[in-house]
C-alpha positions in Angstrom: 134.9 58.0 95.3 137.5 59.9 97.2 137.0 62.5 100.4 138.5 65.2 100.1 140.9 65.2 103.4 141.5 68.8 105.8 144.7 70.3 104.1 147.2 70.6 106.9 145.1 71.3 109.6 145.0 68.7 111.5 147.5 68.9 114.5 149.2 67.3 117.3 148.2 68.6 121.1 151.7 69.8 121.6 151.0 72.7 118.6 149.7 76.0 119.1 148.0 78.3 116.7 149.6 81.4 116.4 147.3 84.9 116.6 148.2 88.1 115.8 150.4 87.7 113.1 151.0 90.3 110.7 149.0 90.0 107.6 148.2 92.0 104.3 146.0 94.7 104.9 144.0 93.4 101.4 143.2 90.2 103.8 140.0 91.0 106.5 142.2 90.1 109.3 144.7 92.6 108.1 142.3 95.6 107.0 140.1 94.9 110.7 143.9 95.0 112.2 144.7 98.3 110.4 140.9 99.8 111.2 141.8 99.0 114.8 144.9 100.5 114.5 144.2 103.8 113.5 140.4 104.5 114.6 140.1 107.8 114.6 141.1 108.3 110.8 138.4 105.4 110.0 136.5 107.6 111.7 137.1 110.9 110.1 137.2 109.1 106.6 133.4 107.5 107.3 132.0 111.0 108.7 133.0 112.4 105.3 131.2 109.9 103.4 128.4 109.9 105.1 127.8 113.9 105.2 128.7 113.2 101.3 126.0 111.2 100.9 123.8 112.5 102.7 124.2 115.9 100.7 123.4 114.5 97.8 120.6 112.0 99.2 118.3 115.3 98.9 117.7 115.2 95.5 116.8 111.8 95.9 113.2 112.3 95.7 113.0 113.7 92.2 114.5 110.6 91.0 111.5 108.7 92.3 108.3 107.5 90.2 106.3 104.9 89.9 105.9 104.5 86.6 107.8 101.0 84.5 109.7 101.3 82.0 111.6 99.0 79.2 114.8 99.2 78.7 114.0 97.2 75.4 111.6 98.1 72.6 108.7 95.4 72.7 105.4 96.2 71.0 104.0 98.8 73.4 107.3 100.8 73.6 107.8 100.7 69.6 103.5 101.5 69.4 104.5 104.9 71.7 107.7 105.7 70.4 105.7 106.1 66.7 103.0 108.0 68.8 106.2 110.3 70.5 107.4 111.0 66.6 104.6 111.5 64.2 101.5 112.3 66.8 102.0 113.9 70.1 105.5 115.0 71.7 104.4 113.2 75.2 101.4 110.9 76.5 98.7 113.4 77.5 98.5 113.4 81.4 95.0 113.1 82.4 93.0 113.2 85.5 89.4 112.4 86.1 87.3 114.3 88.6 84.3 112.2 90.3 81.3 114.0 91.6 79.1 112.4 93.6 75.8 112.7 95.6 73.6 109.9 97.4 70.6 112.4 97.4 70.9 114.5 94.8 70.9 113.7 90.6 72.4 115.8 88.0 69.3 117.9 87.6 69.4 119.9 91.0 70.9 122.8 91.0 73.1 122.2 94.3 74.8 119.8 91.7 75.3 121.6 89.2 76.5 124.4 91.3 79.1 121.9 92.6 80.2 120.7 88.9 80.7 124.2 87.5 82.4 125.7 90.4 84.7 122.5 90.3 85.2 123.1 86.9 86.3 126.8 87.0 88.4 126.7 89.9 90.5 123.9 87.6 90.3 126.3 84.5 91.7 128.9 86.9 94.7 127.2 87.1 97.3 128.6 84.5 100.2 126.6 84.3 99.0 123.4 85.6 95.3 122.4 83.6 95.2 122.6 80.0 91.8 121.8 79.8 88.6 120.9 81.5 85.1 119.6 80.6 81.9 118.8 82.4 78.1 117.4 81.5 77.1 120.8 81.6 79.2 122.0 79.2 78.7 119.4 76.7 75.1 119.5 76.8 75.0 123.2 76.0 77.6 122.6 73.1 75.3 119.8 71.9 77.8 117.7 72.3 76.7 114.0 71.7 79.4 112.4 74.6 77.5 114.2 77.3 75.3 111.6 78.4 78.8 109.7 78.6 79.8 112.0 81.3 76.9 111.0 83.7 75.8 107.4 85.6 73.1 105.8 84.8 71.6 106.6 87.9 72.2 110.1 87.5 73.9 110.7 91.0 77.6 111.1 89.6 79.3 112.8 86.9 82.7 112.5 85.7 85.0 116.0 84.7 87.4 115.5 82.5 90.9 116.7 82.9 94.0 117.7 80.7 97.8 118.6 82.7 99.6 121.0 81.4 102.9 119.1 80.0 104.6 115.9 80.7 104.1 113.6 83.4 107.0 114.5 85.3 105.9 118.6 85.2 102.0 117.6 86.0 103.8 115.9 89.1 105.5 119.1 90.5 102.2 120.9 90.5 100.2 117.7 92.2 99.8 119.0 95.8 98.3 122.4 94.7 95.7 120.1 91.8 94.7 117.8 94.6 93.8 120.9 97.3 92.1 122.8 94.5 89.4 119.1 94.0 89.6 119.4 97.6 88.4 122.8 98.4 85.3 121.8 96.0 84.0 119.6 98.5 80.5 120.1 100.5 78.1 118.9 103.1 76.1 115.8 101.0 78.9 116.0 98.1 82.0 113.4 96.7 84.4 115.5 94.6 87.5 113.4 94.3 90.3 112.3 91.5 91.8 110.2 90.0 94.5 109.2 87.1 98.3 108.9 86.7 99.4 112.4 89.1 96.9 111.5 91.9 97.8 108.0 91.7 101.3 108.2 92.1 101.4 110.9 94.8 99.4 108.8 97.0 101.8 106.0 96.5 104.5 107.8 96.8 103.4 109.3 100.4 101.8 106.0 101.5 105.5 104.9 100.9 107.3 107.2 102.8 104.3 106.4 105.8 105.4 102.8 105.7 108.8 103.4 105.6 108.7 105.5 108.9 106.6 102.8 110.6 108.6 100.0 109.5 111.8 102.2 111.4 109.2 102.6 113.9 108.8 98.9 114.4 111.9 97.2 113.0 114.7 99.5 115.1 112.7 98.8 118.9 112.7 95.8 118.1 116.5 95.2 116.9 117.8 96.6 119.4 116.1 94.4 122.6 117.2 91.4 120.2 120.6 92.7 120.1 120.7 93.8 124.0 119.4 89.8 124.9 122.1 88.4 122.2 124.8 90.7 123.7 123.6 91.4 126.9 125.6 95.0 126.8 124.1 98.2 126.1 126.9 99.6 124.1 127.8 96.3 122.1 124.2 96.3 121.0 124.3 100.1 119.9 127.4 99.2 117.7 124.8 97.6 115.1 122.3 99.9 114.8 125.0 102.7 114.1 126.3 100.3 111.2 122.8 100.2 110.0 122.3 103.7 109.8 125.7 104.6 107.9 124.8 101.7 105.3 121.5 103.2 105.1 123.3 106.9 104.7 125.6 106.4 102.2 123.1 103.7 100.2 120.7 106.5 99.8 123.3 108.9 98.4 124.7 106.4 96.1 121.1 106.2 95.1 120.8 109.5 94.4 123.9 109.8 92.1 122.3 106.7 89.8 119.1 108.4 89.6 120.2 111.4 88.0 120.6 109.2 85.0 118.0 106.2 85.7 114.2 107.0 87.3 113.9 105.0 89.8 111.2 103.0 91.3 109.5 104.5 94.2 110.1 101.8 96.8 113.7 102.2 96.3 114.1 103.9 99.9 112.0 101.4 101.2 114.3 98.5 100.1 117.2 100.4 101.1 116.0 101.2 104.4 114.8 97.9 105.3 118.0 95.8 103.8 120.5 98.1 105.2 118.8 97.6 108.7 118.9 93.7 108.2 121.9 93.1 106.4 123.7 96.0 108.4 123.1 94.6 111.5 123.4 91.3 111.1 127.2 91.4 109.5 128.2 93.4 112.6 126.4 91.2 114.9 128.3 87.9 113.6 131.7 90.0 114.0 131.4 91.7 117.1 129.8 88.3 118.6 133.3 86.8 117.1 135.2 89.2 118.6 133.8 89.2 122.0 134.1 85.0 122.3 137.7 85.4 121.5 138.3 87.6 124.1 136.7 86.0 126.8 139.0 82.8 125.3 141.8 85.5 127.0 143.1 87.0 123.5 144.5 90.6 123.3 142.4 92.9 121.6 143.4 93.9 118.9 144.1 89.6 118.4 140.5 88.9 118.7 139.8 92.4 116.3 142.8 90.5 113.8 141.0 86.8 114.5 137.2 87.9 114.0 138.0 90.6 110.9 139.7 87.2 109.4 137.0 84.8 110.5 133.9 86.6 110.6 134.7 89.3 108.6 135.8 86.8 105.7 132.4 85.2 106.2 130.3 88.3 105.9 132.6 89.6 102.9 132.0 86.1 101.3 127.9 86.1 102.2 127.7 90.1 101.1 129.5 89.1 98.0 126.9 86.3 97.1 124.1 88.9 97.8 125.1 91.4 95.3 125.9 88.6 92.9 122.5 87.4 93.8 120.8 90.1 93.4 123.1 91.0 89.6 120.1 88.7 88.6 117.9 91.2 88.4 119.8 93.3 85.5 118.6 89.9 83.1 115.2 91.4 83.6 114.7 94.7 80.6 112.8 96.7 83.3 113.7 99.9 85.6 111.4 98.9 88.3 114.0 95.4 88.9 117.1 97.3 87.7 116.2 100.6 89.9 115.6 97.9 93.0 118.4 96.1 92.1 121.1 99.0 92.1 119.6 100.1 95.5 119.6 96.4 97.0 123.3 96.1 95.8 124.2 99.8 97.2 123.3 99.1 100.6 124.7 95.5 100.9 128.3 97.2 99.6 128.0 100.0 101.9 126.9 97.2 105.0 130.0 95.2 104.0 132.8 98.5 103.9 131.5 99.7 107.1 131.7 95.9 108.9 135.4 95.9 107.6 136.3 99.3 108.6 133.9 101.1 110.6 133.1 97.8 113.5 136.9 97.5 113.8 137.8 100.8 114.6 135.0 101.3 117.4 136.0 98.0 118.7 140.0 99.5 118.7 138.2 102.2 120.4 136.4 101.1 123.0 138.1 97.4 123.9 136.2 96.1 126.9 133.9 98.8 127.2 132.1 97.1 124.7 130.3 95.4 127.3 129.2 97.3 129.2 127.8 98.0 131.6 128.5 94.1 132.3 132.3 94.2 134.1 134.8 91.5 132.7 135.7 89.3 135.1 139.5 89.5 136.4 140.4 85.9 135.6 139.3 86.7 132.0 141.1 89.9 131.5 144.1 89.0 129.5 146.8 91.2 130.7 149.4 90.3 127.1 150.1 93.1 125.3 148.1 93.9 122.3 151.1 94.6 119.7 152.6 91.6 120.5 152.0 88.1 118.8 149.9 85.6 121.1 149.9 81.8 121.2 147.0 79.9 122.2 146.3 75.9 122.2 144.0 75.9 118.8 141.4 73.2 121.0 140.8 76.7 123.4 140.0 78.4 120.2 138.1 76.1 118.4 136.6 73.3 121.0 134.2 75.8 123.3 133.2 73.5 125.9 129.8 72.0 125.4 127.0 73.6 127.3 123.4 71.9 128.6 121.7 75.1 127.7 118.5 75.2 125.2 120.6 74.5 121.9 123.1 72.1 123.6 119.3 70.0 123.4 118.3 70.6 120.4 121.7 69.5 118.6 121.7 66.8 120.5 118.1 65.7 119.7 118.6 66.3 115.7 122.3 64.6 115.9 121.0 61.6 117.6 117.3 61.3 115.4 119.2 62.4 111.8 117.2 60.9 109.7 113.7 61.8 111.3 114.9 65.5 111.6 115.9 66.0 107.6 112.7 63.8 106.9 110.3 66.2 108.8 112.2 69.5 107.7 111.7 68.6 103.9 108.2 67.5 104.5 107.0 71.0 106.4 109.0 72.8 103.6 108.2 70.9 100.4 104.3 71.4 102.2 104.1 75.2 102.6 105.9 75.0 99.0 103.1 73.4 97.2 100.5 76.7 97.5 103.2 78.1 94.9 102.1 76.2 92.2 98.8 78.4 91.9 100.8 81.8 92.0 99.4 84.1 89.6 101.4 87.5 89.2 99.8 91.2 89.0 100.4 95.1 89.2 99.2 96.7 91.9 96.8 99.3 90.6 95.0 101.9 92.4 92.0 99.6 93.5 94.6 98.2 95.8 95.4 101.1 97.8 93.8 101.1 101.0 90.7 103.6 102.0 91.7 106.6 100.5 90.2 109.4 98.3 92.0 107.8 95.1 90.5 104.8 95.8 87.3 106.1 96.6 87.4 107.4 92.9 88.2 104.6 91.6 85.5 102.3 93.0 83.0 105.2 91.8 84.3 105.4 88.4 83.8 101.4 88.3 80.4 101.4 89.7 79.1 104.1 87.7 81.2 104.3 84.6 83.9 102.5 82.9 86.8 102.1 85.0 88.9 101.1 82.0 88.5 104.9 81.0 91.4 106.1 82.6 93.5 103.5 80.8 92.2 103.3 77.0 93.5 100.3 75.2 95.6 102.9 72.2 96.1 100.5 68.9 98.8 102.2 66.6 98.0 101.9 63.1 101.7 102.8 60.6 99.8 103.6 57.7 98.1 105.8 54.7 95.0 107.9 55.8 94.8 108.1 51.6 95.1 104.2 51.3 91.6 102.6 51.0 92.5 99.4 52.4 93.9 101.1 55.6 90.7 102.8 56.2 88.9 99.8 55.5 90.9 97.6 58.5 90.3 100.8 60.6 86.4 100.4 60.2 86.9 96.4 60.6 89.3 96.4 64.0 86.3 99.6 65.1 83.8 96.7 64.4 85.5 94.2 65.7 86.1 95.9 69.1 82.7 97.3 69.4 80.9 93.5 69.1 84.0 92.8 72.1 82.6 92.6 75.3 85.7 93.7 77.2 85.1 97.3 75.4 82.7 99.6 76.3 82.2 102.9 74.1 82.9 102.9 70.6 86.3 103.1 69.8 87.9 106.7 68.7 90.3 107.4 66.0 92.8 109.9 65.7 95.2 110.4 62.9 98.2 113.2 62.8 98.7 115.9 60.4 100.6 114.2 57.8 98.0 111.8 57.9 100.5 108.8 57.9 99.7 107.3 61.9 96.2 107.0 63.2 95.5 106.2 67.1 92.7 104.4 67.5 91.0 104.3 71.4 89.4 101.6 72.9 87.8 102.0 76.6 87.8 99.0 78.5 85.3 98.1 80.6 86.8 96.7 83.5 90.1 97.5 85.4 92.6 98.0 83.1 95.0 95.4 85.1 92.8 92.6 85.4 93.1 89.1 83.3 90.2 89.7 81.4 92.2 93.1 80.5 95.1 90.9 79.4 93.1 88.7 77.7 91.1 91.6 75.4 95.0 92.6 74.3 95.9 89.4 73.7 92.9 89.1 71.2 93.7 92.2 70.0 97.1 91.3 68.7 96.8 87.4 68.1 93.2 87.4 66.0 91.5 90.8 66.0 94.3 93.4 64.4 95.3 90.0 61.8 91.8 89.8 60.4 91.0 93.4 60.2 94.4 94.6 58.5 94.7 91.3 56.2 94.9 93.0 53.2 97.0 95.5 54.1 100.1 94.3 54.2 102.6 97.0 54.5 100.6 98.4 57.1 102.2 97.9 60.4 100.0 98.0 64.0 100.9 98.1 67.4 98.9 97.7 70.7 100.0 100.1 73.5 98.8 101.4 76.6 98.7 100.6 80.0 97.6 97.3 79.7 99.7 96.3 77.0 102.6 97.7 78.6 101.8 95.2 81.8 101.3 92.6 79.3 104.4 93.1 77.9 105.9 92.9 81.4 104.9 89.8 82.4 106.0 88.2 79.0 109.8 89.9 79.3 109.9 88.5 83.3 108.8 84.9 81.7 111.6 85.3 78.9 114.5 85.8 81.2 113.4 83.8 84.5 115.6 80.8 83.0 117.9 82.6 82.7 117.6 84.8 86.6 117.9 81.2 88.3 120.3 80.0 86.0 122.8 82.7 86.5 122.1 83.0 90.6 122.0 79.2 91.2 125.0 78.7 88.6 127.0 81.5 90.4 126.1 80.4 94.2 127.3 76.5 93.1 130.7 77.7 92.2 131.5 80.0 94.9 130.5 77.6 97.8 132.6 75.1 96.1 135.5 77.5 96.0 135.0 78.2 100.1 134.2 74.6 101.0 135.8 73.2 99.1 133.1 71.0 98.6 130.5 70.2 95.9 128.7 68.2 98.2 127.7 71.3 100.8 127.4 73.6 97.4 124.8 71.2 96.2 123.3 70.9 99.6 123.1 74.3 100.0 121.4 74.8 96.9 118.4 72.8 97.3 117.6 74.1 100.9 118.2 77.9 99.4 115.1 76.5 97.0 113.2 74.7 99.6 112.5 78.2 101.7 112.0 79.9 99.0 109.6 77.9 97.4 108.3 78.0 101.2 107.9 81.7 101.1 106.4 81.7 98.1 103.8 79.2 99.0 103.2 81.4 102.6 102.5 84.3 100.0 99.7 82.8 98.1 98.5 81.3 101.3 98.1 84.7 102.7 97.5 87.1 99.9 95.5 85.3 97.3 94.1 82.5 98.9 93.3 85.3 102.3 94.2 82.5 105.1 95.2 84.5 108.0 95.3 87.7 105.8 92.6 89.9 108.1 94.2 88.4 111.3 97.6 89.4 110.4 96.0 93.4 108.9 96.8 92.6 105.2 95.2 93.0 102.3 93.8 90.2 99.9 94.7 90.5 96.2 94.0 88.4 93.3 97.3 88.0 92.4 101.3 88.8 93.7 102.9 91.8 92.5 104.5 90.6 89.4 107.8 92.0 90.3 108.3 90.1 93.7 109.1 86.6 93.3 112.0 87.5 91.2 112.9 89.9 93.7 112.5 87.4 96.4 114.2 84.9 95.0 117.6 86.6 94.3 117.6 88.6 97.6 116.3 85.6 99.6 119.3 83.2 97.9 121.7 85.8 98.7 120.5 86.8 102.0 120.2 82.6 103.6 124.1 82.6 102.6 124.4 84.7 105.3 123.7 82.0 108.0 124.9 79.5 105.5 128.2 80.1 105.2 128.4 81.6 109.3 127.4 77.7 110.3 129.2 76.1 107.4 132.2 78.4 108.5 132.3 77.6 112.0 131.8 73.2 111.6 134.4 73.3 108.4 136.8 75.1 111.1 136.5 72.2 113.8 136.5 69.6 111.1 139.8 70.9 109.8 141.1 70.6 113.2 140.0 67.5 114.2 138.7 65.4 111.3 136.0 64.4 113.0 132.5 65.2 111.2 129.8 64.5 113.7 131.8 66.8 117.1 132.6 69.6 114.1 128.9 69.6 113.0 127.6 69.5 116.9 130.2 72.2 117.9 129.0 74.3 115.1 125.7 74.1 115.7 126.1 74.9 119.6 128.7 77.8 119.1 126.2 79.9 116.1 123.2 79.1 116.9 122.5 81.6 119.6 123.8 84.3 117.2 121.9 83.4 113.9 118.5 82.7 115.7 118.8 86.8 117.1 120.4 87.8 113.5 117.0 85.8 111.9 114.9 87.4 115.2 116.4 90.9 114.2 116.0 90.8 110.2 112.6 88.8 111.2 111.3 92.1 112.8 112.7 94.6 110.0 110.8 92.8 107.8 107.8 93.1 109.7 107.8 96.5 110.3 107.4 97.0 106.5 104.9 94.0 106.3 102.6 96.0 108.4 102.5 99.0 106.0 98.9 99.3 104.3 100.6 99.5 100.9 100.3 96.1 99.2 103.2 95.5 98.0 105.2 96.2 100.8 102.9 94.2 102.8 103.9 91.3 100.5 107.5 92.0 100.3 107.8 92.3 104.1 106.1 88.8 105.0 108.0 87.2 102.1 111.1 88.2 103.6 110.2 87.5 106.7 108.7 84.3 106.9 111.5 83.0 104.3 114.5 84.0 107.1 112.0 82.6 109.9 112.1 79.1 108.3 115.6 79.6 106.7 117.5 80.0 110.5 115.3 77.8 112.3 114.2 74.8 109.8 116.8 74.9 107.5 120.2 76.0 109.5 119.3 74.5 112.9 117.6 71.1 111.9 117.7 70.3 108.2 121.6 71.3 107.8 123.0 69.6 110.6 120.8 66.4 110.5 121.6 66.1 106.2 125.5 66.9 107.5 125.4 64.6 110.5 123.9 61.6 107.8 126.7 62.4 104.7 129.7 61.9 107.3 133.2 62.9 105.5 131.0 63.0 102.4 130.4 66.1 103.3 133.9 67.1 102.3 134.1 65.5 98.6 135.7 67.7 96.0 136.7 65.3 92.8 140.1 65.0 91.9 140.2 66.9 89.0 138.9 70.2 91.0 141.5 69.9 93.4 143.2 72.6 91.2 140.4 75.5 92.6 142.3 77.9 95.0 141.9 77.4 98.4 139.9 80.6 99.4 138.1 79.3 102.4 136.9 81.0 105.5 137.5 79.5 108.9 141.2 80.1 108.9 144.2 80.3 106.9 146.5 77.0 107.1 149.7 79.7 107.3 148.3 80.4 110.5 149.9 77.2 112.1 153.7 77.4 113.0 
């Protein structure tokens, strides 16, 4: 087995690197040179992108929804296309109106008085209600579905309620709906709603709540990490302005795709909180670059040239892998990963322009006041001039001297104990890995909203009627209302489903004017997004709609509906997953091979990307499902992890630990090529970026949390995933595991086989040209 040796790199004492060098503005160093050069035009050209953006971010909102769609046609798509052609133009938007009273039944007047006026304030409103029912009503129609409309106990009663429209028009008119239910209520009286407008509305302002307490949190908290990293007011500000252009021109990007896509409600959420992380962190690792270099006694715009190249390579490369990363998600046939996805990918582009552009520029600008309002000290101040080419001995550049500080210990303690270090790392990660194994996946539905009056609704309509009614189970049946046979596997599936358990009422059947498609209804009783509600569907389709319609068979029947459609989720995320890991972890192993030059580290790298992953997604369960520390920390408890989220935590987790990755991997690879010695490049590695990724993890560690402690769910569980998985990835994985497993492979590190010595040299730390 051959090692791969440093390519012209190593160097006598009597050779000098030289900085400052002219280079390609398509190269980092030459583009962070060229911002540098000519601030004020970066400047100008960033202000118009931004107000751009911004201008068109304000139409961002109409874009948002939380409903899923396919971008396929499985079974419940092809069931309400047919339903869309031959029965009704759009889905019926209904809402249910709960009234309730601990003292007084159905039978009081006071009730009644309640329920009627309820009911003709919501008749009242032309344009928006198409129709309304209530017991009353019913009873006085001698309607036989009255006593449906009432609880057992008598104490609640449900109204019935039609939207004028589609979804997306019922949703325009949901503020003045939900004040009219409001204005109902009275002293001793529950009059609340629920159903798909109410629903999402309270979602969708819950979201925006979160997202302005996770700014809340997050930015405080960023910046004292970034004034105790930089100690200097201004070169701590330069991040957070970073952050807020990513976050600018992200959200009109957003915009401009959504006129064409509908996209997922947390969109602005994800945008907000990666832009933050991702935006600060690049500039962080380039500004900390620039600023070591020029206490080293380089020129400015030297140390701009040198960290744009160096730094600015790395977080192109990292960014780059992100986006790849998070490319994954397009394998998955569903907005609610693609809509994520495009927003995710939006703000890590924007992040990257504005650290190879925007950072430069206000460095150019403001040189040494950068640290203020520390003073440089006069024996650093490096009096060369700037346009001028500047030759340092490559050991002051490259060999900081070693320090006795904090992490000066630590790299000495996991250097000298390799073997116990990697040991103990891959034991406490393989062990918070484990919990993973019993991860079930979910929606969130509104019985997971906190305490609100949607919620309230819900829990009555599911103590006192069927919750399941706001969700019917709709079976499609693609045949002859004439045809004997089809009426006769009509009347069998109705039997079958009324002897079901998991149904409640008997089922209703529909058919449309040409009498060629029949809807038949089923009302679940129990939470429409719930196992059991799975399961009913899966009997449904496997054993149910086979026996009734076996002797019809040209007659063609689909299951649709809410729960179908989530059943049909989780079986389209279980098709591709193979193929998500595949194409991220394929992907990943070939560009770290290309920068390292290495299959070794890509291989490395790999398997601890996995390890705190699989660590956040045991945390997760630990937490959420299993409830262990869930009340201490203020979250919620669910039966399952919103089925969205692993994937989504797996491609952005991969993408985002290349970020500290490649900045360690960058900085030892640099020293080895220098000095060819493993075990001093992995120390001085470890010592020189180890200050700087533990406050980039401290700073993307409190971002996260400040969406974690929203009360919706799912950000809740997107937060602490992401949070707890760049915890363990900068501390466990990058400060222990990396260095012992690097110190223990020696120059094996290095190995690239023979026959891939052909790959182009594309690596980070430095360009060999650079050496005279």
């Amino acid at each position: 087995m051959a090692v791969l040796a440093p390519t012209a790199t190593r160097t006598e004492p009597s050779r000098e690197l030289k900085v400052g060098r002219r280079r390609s503005v398509l190269s980092t160093a030459g583009l962070a040179r060229l911002s540098a050069l000519h601030p004020w035009r970066v400047l100008a050209l960033w202000c118009v992108v931004l107000a751009l953006a911004m201008f068109a971010a304000r139409g961002l909102s109409d874009a948002l929804t939380t409903e899923v769609t396919f971008t396929n046609r499985p079974e419940s798509v092809r069931g309400d296309e047919l339903l869309g052609e031959r029965l009704r133009p759009f889905e019926p938007v209904t809402e249910t109106v709960v009234v309730r009273s601990e003292s007084a039944t159905v039978d009081d007047p006071a009730f009644r008085q309640i329920v009627e006026a309820t009911t003709n304030a919501l008749s009242g409103m032309t344009g928006v209600v198409d129709s309304v029912s209530d017991y009353y009503r019913a009873a006085n129609a001698g309607d036989t579905s009255a006593d449906g409309l009432v609880s057992a106990d008598r104490h609640a009663t449900i109204i019935p309620v039609t939207l004028v429209g589609t979804f997306e028009e019922a949703a325009k008119h949901a503020n003045d709906y939900l004040a009219t239910v409001a204005r109902q209520r009275q002293a001793g009286f529950e009059v609340l709603t629920v159903g798909a407008v109410s629903s999402d509305h309270t979602f969708g302002t819950m979201a925006e709540e979160d997202l302005q307490q996770g700014e809340a949190i997050g930015i405080p908290v960023a910046l004292i990490v970034l004034v105790i990293v930089f100690a200097a007011l201004v070169a701590a500000g330069l991040p957070l302005i970073l952050g807020a252009v990513a976050i600018g021109v992200a959200l009109g990007m957003t915009a401009i795709v959504g006129r064409s896509l509908d996209l997922f409600v947390f969109v602005t959420n994800v945008i907000t909180m990666l832009g933050l992380a991702v935006g600060i962190d690049y500039s962080l690792f380039v500004i900390a670059r620039y600023r070591e270099e020029r206490r080293r006694g380089l020129g400015k715009l030297g140390a701009i040239e040198l960290a744009g190249g160096t730094a600015g390579k790395a977080v192109l490369f990292s960014g780059s892998t992100v986006v790849l990363a998070l490319a994954g998600m397009f394998f998955v046939p569903m907005s609610v990963f693609q809509s994520i996805g495009i927003a995710a990918i939006l703000v890590v582009l924007a992040a990257i322009a504005a650290t190879m552009t925007l950072i430069p520029a206000l460095i150019g600008l403001l040189g040494d006041r950068i640290d203020w309002p520390r003073r440089r000290k006069g024996g650093q101040t490096d009096r060369r001039t700037d346009g001028q080419e500047s030759w340092i001995p490559p050991t002051a550049l490259l060999s900081p001297h070693a320090s006795s500080g904090f992490w000066d210990r630590v790299t000495r303690l996991v250097m000298a104990r390799p073997v116990v270090s990697a040991g103990l790392s891959i034991a406490l990660l393989g062990a918070l890995a484990i919990p993973a194994l019993q991860l079930h996946r979910g929606t969130a539905t509104v019985s997971s909203l906190p305490a609100s009056d949607v919620r309230r609704a819900f829990e009555i309509l599911g103590a006192d009627f069927s919750a399941g009614r706001i969700d019917p189970v709709e079976i499609v049946v693609d045949g002859s209302r004439d045809d004997p046979a089809v009426q006769a596997g009509i009347e069998r599936l109705s039997a079958e489903l009324a002897q079901d358990a998991a149904f409640g009422a008997p089922p209703t059947v529909e058919w449309n004017a040409a009498g060629d498609l029949a809807l038949v209804q089923g009302v679940l009783t129990m939470d429409s997004n719930v196992p059991a509600a799975y399961d009913a569907v899966a009997r449904l389709r496997t054993s149910a709609i086979p026996r009734a319609f076996a002797g019809t068979p040209g007659t063609k029947v689909y299951v649709t509906g809410s729960t179908a459609q989530v059943a049909d989720y989780f079986r389209a995320v279980d098709g591709v997953t193979p193929w998500v890991f595949a194409f991220v972890l394929g992907l990943s192993f070939v560009l770290l091979t290309i920068v390292f030059r290495s299959i070794v580290v890509a291989a490395k790298a790999i398997v601890m990307n996995l390890l705190s992953v699989g660590a956040a997604y045991g945390l997760l369960v630990l937490v959420f499902q299993k409830g262990y520390g869930a009340g201490f920390l203020g979250f919620q408890r669910t039966p399952a992890i919103e089925a969205w989220l692993p994937i989504f935590l797996f491609c952005i987790l991969f993408g985002l630990s290349m970020d500290y990755h490649v900045f360690l991997l960058s900085r030892i690879r640099e020293h080895y090529d220098l000095t060819g010695r493993n075990a001093e490049a992995v120390a001085t590695g470890l010592r020189t970026t180890a200050r700087i990724i533990t406050g980039a993890a401290l700073i993307m560690v409190a971002v996260f949390a400040g969406f974690a402690a929203g009360r919706l769910v799912q950000l809740q569980e997107m937060g602490f995933g992401l949070a707890v998985a760049v915890f363990l990835d900068a501390t466990v994985v990058r400060s222990i595991l990396v260095p012992s497993a690097m110190e223990l492979l020696g120059d094996r590190n290095w190995y690239l086989p023979r026959w891939l010595q052909w790959l182009p040299d594309l690596r980070i730390e430095g360009e060999p040209a650079a050496w005279p």
